[in-house]
C-alpha positions in Angstrom: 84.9 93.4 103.4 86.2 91.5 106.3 89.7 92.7 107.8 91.2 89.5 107.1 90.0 90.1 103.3 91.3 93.6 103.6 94.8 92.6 104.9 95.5 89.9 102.2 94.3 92.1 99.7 97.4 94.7 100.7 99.5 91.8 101.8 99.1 92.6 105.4 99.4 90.3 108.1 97.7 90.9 111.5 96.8 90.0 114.6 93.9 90.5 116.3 94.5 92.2 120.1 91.7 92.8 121.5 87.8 92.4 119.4 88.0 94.2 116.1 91.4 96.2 116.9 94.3 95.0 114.6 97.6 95.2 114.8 99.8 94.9 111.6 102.6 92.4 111.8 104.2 93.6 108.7 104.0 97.0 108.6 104.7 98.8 105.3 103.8 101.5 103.3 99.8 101.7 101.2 97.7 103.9 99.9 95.7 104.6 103.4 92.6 105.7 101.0 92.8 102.9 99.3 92.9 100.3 102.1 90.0 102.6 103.6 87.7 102.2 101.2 87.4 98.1 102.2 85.8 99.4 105.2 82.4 101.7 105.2 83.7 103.3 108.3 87.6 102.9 109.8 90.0 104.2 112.0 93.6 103.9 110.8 97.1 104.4 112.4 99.9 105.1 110.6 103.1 106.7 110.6 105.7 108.9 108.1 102.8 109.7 105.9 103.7 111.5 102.7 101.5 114.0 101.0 100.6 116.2 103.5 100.0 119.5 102.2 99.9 120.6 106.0 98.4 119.3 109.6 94.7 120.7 108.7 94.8 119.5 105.1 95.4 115.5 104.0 94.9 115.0 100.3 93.5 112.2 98.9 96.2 109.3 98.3 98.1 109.9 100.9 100.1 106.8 102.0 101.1 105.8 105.0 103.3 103.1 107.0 100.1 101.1 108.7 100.7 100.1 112.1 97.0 99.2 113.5 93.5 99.8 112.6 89.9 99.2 113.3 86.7 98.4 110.9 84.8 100.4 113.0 84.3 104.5 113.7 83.0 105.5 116.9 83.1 106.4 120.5 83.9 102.9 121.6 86.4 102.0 118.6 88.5 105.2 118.9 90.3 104.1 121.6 92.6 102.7 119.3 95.1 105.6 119.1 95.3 104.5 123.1 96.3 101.1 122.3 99.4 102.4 119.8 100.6 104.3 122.6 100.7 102.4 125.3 102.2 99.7 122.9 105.2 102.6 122.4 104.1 103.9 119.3 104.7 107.6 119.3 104.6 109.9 116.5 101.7 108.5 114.8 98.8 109.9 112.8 95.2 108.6 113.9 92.9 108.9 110.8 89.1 108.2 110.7 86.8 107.4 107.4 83.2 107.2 107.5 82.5 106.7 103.8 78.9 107.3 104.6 79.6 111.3 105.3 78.2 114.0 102.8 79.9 116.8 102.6 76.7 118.5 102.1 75.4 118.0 105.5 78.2 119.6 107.2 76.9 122.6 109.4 79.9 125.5 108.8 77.8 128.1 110.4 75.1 128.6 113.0 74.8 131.5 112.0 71.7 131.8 108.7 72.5 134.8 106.4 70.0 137.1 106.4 67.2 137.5 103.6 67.0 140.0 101.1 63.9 142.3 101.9 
């Protein structure tokens, strides 16, 4: 989906400030999973989230007030957060989805447990 689709779809308007970085014009509370699944990889900053169980921890429809955001996830594209502060935005949470992750393939240990004899 496009991030002009994306935007109308939540009645978003937006602005485009630099290639593929988007502000919101209109910012106002959405269901930041919800909005992140238009995309197969985002970055999303938000502020005055609700439903956070604590700073480790997000569940799954958490909403958010949306304040800029980026179709991409990477090096290059995280720079975002950078752009909401030097545009004074300050207490904000910086959220990235890759939709493409497997829990699976998470590594939680080097360590390998040890066979049984």
């Amino acid at each position: 989906m496009k991030a002009e689709e994306a935007a109308e779809k939540f009645g978003l308007e937006i602005e485009e400030v630099k290639p593929d970085y988007y502000k919101v014009l209109n910012p106002k509370r959405i269901s930041l999973a919800k909005f992140s699944d238009c995309f197969d990889k985002c970055v999303l900053i938000h502020k005055d989230s609700e439903d956070i169980l604590n700073d480790n921890h997000w569940i799954i429809d958490e909403t958010g007030v949306l304040y800029y955001f980026t179709p991409f996830l990477d090096e290059e594209h995280s720079s975002i957060s950078s752009i909401a502060k030097t545009s004074g935005l300050t207490g904000y949470c910086y959220i990235g989805y890759d939709h493409d992750f497997k829990e699976e393939n998470r590594i939680d240990s080097v360590f390998l447990k040890r066979e049984k004899p």
